[in-house]
C-alpha positions in Angstrom: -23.7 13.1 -1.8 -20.2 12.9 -0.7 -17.2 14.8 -1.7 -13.9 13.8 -2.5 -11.0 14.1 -4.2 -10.5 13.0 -8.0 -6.7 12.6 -7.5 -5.0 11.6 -4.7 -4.2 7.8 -5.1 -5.1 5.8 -2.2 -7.2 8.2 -0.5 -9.6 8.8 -3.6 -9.2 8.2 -7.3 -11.2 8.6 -9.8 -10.6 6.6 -12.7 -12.9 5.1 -15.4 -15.9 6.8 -13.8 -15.2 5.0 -10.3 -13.7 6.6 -7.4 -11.6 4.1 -5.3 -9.7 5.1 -2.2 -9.1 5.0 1.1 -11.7 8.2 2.1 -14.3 6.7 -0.5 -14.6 3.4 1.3 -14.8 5.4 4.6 -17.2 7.3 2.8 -19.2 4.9 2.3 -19.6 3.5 5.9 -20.3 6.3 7.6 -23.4 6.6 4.8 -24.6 3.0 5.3 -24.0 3.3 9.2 -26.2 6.1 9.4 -29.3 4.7 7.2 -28.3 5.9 3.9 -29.8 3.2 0.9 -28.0 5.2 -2.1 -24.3 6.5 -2.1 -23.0 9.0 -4.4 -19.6 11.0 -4.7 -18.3 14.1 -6.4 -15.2 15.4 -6.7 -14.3 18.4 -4.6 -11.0 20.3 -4.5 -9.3 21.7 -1.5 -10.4 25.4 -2.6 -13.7 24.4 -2.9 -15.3 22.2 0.0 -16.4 24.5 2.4 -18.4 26.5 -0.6 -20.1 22.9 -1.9 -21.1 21.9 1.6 -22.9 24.8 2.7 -24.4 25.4 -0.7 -26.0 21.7 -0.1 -24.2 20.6 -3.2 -22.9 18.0 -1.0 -23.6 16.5 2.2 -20.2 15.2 3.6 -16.6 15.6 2.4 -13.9 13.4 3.1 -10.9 14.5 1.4 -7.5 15.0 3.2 -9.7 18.0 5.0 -7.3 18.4 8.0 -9.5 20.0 11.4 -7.7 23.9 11.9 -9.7 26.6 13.8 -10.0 28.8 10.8 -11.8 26.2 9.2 -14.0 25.2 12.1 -15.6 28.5 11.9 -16.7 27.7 8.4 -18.2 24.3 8.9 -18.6 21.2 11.3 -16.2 18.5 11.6 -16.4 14.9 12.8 -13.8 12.7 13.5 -10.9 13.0 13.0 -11.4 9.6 11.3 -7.4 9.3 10.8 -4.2 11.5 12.9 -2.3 11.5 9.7 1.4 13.6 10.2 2.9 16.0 7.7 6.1 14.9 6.2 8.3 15.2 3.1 8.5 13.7 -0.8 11.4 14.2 -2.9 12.7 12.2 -5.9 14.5 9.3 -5.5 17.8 10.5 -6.3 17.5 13.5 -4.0 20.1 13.6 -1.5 19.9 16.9 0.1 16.6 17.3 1.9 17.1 14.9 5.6 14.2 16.9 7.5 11.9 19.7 7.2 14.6 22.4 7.8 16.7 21.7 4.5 13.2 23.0 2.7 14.8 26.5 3.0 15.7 27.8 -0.4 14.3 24.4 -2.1 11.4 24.6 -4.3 8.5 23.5 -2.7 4.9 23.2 -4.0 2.2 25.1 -2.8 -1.1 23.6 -3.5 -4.5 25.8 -3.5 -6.1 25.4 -0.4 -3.8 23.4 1.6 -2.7 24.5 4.8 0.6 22.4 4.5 2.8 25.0 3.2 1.6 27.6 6.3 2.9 25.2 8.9 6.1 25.4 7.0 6.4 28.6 6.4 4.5 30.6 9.2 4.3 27.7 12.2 8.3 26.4 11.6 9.7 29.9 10.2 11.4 28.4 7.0 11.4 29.8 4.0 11.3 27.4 0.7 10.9 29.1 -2.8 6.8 28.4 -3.4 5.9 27.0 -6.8 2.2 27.3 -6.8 0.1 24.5 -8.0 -4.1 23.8 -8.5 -3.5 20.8 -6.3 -1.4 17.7 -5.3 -1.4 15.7 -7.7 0.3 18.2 -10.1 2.5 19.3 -7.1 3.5 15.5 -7.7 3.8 15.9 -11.5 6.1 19.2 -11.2 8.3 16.6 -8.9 8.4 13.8 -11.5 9.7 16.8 -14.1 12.0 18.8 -12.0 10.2 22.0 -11.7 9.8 21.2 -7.8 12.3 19.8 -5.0 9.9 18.9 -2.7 6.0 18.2 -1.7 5.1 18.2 1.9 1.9 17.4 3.2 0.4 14.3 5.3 2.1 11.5 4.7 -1.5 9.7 3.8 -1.4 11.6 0.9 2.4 11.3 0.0 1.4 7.6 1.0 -0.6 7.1 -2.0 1.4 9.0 -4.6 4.6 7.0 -3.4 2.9 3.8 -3.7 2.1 4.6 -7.4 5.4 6.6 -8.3 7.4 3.8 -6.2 11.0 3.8 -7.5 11.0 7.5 -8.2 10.0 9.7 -5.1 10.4 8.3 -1.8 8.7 9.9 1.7 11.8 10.8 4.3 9.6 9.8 7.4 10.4 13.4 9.3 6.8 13.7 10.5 6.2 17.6 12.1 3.7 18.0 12.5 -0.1 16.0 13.5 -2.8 16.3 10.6 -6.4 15.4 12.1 -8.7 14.8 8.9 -12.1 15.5 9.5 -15.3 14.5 8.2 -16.8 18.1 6.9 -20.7 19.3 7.3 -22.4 21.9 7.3 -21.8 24.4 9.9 -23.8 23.8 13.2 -25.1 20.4 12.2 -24.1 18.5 15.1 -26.3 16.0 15.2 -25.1 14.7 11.9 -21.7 15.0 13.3 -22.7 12.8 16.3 -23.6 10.0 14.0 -20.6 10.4 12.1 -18.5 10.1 15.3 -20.4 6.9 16.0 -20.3 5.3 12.6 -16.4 5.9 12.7 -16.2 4.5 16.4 -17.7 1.1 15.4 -15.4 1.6 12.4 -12.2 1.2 14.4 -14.2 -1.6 17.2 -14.8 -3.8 14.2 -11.8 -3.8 12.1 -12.4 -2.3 9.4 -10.8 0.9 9.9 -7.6 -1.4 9.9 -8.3 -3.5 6.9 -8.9 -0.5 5.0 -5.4 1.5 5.7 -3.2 -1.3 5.0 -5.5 -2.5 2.2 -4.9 1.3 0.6 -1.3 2.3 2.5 0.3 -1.2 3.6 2.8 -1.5 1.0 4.5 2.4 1.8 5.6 1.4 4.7 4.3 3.3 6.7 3.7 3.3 10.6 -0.1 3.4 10.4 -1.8 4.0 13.6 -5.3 1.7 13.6 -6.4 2.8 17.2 -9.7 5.3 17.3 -9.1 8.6 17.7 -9.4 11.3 20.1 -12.6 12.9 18.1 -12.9 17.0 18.2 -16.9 16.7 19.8 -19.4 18.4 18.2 -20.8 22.1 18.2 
């Protein structure tokens, strides 16, 4: 069992009982690379992944899961299986936000979960007005409507929302920071992790890895990096 997200366009979707998405077709060959015959998904939620891995409800997630210490301690990563970079979505029409430092005093969402908004806040020192939010995909909503200025996170994510709001938010490519999403297990199961690190290896060697982004992030235009890389190691 694999979880992921319900949605975050691009990454994973889940419409008319399928998920589709970046993360669920990575998913789905780490599972076949590492002998799985049957491959199912749920949908987790940043508050919730470290509490359905270790409670065996599922047995990978894949879903934006960016690789911190705090969250090391609490499960075992592999990967990263993508060095995504935080950056910044605002309508179209928005004129005033040019980089991360014009957040201050802007309303910007803060989804459950998410370290985003820390590195904003705490790791850069500025201090937006927070509009909570269950997730990302209302943060994106309260943009469309006007009850947010802004919605920083990776720009994997902002990748998929732009390509299906196109014409109405737009990304400012200010990356600041790196985001390294990881493949979550269970704490302390490294040999699972080692296979994962394999599986995504021969991901990148073979091509897939590329056919995959620029199949799900091609048309956003963004810089997409289809090199493997630098994994965490296991333990």
């Amino acid at each position: 069992m694999i979880g992921v997200k319900a949605d975050q366009p691009g990454l994973a979707l889940l419409e008319k009982g399928t998920y589709r998405g970046f993360e669920v077709d990575v998913g789905s060959y780490i599972a076949k690379q590492v002998g799985a015959t049957r491959v199912t998904f749920r949908t987790v939620t940043s508050a919730n992944r470290e509490d359905l891995l270790n409670d065996h409800s599922v047995d990978l997630v894949l879903a934006s899961y960016s690789i911190t210490p705090d969250r090391a301690k609490l499960v075992t990563f592999g990967g990263p299986y993508y060095v995504a970079h935080q950056d910044i979505m605002v309508r179209q029409e928005e004129n005033g936000v040019q980089n991360v430092r014009d957040l201050a005093g802007r309303r910007m969402c803060q989804a459950s979960g998410s370290v985003s908004t820390e590195r904003v806040v705490t790791g850069l020192g500025i201090k937006p007005r927070l509009v909570p939010s269950p997730s990302y995909s209302d943060c994106v909503r309260k943009l469309l409507n006007g009850g947010v200025d802004a919605v920083s996170t990776g720009d994997l994510v902002l990748a998929g929302f732009a390509t299906r709001f196109r014409n109405r938010v737009k990304i400012m490519n200010v990356p600041f920071t790196d985001e390294r999403y990881g493949v979550g297990l269970r704490s302390g199961d490294v040999d699972g992790c080692e296979k994962v690190n394999r599986a995504l290896t021969l991901m990148y060697q073979d091509g897939t890895a590329a056919r995959l982004l620029h199949r799900w992030f091609g048309a956003s235009n963004l810089a997409l990096t289809t090199s493997v890389p630098e994994f965490e190691g296991c333990f």
